[in-house]
N, C-alpha and C positions, 0 to 999 in steps of 0.2 A: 223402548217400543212396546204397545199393547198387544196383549195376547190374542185380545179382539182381532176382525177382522175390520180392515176400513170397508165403513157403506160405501154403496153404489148411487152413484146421481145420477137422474134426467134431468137435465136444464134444456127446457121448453123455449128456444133463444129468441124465438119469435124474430119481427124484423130490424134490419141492420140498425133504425133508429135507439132501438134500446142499449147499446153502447152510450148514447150519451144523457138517455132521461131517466130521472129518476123512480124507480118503481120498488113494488115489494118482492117484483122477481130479483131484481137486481141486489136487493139487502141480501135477500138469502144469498145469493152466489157470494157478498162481503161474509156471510156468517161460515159458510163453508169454507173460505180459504182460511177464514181466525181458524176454525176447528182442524183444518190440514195442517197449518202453520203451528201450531197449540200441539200439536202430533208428532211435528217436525218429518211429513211426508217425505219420501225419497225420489216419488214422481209420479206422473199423471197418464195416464193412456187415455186416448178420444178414439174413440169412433162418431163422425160427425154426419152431415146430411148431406155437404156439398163436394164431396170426392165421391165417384163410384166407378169401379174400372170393370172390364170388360172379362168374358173367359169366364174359369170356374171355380177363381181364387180370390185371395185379398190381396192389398198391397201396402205397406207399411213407410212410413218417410223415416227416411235414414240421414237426413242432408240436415245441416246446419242451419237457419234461415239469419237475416241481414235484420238490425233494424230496421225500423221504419215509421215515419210519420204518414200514420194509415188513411186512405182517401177512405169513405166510406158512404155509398150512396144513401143520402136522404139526412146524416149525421151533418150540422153546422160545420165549416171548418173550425170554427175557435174551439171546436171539442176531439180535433183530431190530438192524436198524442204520439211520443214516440215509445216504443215497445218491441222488446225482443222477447220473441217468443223461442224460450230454450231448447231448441230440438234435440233431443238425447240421440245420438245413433247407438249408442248403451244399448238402452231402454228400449230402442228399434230391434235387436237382434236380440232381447231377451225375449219381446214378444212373437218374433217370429219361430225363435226354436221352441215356446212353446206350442207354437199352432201346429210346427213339424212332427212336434212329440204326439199331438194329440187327432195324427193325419189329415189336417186343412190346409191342402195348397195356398201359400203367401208367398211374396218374396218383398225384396227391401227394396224400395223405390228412393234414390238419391239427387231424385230430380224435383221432387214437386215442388212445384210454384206456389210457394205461401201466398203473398199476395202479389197482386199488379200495379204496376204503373198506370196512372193514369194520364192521359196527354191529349189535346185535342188541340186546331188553332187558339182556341179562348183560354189556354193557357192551361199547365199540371192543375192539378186540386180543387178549377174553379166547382160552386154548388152546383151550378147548371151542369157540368161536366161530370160532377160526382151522380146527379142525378140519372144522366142520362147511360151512364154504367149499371146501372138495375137493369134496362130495360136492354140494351145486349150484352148482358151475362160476363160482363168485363169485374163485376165486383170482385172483391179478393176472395179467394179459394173457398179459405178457412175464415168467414168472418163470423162463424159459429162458432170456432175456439177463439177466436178472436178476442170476440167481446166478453166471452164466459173468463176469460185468463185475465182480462184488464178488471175486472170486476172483482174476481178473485183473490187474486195476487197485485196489484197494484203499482207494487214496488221492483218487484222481480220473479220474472216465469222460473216455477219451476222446472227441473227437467221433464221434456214432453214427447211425445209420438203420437202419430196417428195415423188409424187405423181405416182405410175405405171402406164402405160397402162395396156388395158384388152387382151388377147391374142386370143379374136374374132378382131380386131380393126375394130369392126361398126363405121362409123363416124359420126353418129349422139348421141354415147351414150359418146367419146372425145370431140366432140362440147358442149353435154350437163355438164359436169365436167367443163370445163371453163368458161361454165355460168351459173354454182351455185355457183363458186366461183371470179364472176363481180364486186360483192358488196367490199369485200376484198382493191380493189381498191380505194375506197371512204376511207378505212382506213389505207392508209398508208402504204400496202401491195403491193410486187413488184410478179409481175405474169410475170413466165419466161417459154416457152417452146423450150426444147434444142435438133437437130436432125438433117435435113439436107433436101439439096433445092432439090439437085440430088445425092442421095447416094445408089448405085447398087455397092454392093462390088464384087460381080462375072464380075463385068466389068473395075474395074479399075488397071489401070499399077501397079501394088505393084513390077515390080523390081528398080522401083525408089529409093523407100524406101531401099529394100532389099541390093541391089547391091552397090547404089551410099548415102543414106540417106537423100535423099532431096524428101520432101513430094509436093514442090512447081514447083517441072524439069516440063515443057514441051514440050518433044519431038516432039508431033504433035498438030495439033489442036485436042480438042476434039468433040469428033463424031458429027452427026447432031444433034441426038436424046436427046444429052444432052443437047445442044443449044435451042435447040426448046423447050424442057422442061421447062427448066428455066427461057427461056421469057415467056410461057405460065403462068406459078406458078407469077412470078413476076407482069405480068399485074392484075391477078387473085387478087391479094394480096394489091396490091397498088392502083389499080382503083377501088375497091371498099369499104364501108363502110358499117358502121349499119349491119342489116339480111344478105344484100345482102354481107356481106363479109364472111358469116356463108357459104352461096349458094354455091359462087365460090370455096371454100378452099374445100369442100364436093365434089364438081363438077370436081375437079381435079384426086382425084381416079376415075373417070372415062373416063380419057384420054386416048387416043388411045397409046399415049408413056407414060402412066405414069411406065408400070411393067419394061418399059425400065430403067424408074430414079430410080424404088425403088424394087429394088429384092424381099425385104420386107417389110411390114409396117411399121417395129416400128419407124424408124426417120420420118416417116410422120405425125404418129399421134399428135406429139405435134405440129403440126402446125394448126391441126383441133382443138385442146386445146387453142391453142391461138390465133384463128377467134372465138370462145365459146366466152373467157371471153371479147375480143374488138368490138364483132359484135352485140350487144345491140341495139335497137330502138335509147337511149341516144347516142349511137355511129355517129348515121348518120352526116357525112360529116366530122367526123377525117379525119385530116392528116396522112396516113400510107405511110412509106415509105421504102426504100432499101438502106439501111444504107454504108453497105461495102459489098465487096464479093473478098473471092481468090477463085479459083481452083486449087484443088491436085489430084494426080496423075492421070492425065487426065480427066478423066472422073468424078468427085465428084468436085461437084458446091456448094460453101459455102456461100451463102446472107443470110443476117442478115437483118432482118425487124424491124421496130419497129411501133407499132400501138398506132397514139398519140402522144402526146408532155411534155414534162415536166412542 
C-alpha cells in the first residue's frame, strides 16, 4: 500500500442517461477505477445527492443491498445490467465511529432502499415506465453511485457506504464530515463525492431527452449564468489547496449565480464533502484538477475534479 494518500473525487454524475452513453466523463470514472484497482483499494465512501435525512445529523447505510437488473429512467432497456453494489456494514461503522470521534451526530441506517421496483399495469421495466419514474421521483435512490460504480468497477463493486446529506445543508457541518473522515485516506480508503458543477433542474432543456433521447444535443449555447458558474467553481476548486480549498468550495454558496447553478443544494453538497476530506493543512499545494467535463441538456455542467494524485 502507498504512503500517499488516495485523491478525493467529484464525479459530476449528471443525468441517469449517462449510465449508458458514452462520454469523456464516463472514461474518466473507467480511469479511476484502473487507478483504485492498480492500488488494490480497500473501499469506497460516497456521500451522494440523492439521500438527505432530516435533524441535525447524518446517516450512514449499513444494510447489505440485493442485486439487481437496474430500471433506470431515460436509460434503453438493452443497457440495463445486473450489479451488486457491495455495501460494507464494515466500512459503515468505521465511518460512523469516526464522525463519533470527531463529534458529528450519525447513526447507521440498515434500512435504505438502494434501488426500486419499478411496476406499472404496462408491465416491470417498460421505457415508458422507466420514464415516467423521473418525473415522480420513483428512480432508484443511489443512481449517483449507481452509475459512478458500473463505470468504475465493472466487474465487481467494491466494498461501499454511503453517507447522506443533512437536509439543513450548512456547509461547514459537509465540510466538517469530510474532514473526519481525511484520515481514511492514509488507509486505503477511496472518498468519492457524487453531484454536479451546474445542475438547476428547473432550468434545463428536458425535451432533449423527452422528445429526441439524446441527453448530450445542443441546440444553443448554454446560458451565461451557466458559463460563468462553472468557471467560477472550477478556479475555486483547482486553484486552491490545503484550508484555502475548504474557503473557496464554502465561498461558492455564496455567489451571486450560484441559486442560478443549483435550484437546490443537494448536488452541491458533496463538493463541500470533498474540499472537507482534501483541504487538510497536509493538503497544501496538492495538485487538484479538472479531469473531464460534458454538458447535458443545456444547461447541466458535468466536471469532474479530482483532488490529488495517485
Amino acid at each position: 500500500m502507498k504512503s500517499t494518500p488516495t485523491p478525493v473525487i467529484f464525479c459530476s454524475h449528471g443525468s441517469t442517461m449517462m449510465l449508458g452513453e458514452d462520454s469523456s466523463a464516463g472514461r474518466y470514472w473507467q480511469k479511476v477505477g484502473e487507478e483504485a484497482m492498480a492500488r488494490k483499494i480497500e473501499g469506497v465512501v460516497f456521500m451522494g445527492a440523492h439521500w438527505e435525512v432530516n435533524g441535525n445529523g447524518f446517516e450512514i447505510a449499513s444494510n447489505a443491498s440485493e442485486p439487481v437488473k437496474q430500471p433506470v429512467a431515460w436509460v434503453s432497456p438493452d443497457k440495463y445490467i445486473d450489479y451488486n453494489i457491495n455495501v460494507s456494514p464494515k466500512l459503515a461503522e468505521r465511518v460512523h465511529d469516526s464522525l463519533t470521534a470527531a463529534g458529528i451526530e450519525s447513526k447507521l441506517n440498515p434500512n435504505v432502499e438502494w434501488s426500486e421496483s419499478v411496476k406499472s399495469p404496462r408491465g416491470p421495466y417498460s421505457s415508458r415506465n422507466c420514464q415516467l419514474t423521473l418525473w415522480l421521483g420513483l428512480a432508484s435512490l443511489v443512481h449517483d453511485v449507481f452509475l459512478v460504480l458500473t463505470w468504475m468497477f465493472p466487474k465487481k463493486s467494491p466494498p461501499v457506504t454511503l453517507i447522506s446529506t443533512n437536509a439543513y445543508y450548512d456547509p461547514y457541518s459537509h465540510v466538517a464530515v469530510g474532514a473526519a473522515l481525511r484520515h481514511l485516506r492514509h488507509e486505503n480508503i477511496l472518498l468519492i463525492g457524487t453531484g454536479g458543477t451546474v445542475h438547476n433542474l428547473y432550468r434545463n432543456a428536458w425535451s432533449n431527452i423527452i422528445l429526441h433521447q439524446d441527453n448530450f444535443a445542443q441546440t444553443k449555447p448554454p446560458e451565461p449564468w451557466a458559463i460563468a458558474f462553472r468557471n467560477e467553481a472550477c478556479d475555486a476548486l483547482t486553484l486552491n489547496s490545503g484550508p484555502a480549498l475548504r474557503k473557496a468550495a464554502m465561498r461558492l454558496m455564496r455567489n451571486p449565480l450560484y441559486r442560478d447553478a443549483h435550484g437546490t443544494d443537494d448536488h452541491f453538497a458533496p463538493v463541500l464533502f470533498c474540499a472537507g476530506a482534501a483541504g487538510d493543512a497536509e493538503d497544501e499545494g496538492t495538485k487538484n484538477t479538472a479531469t473531464a467535463e460534458v454538458w447535458e441538456l443545456e444547461q447541466m455542467c458535468n466536471t469532474q475534479f479530482q483532488f490529488g494524485e495517485w
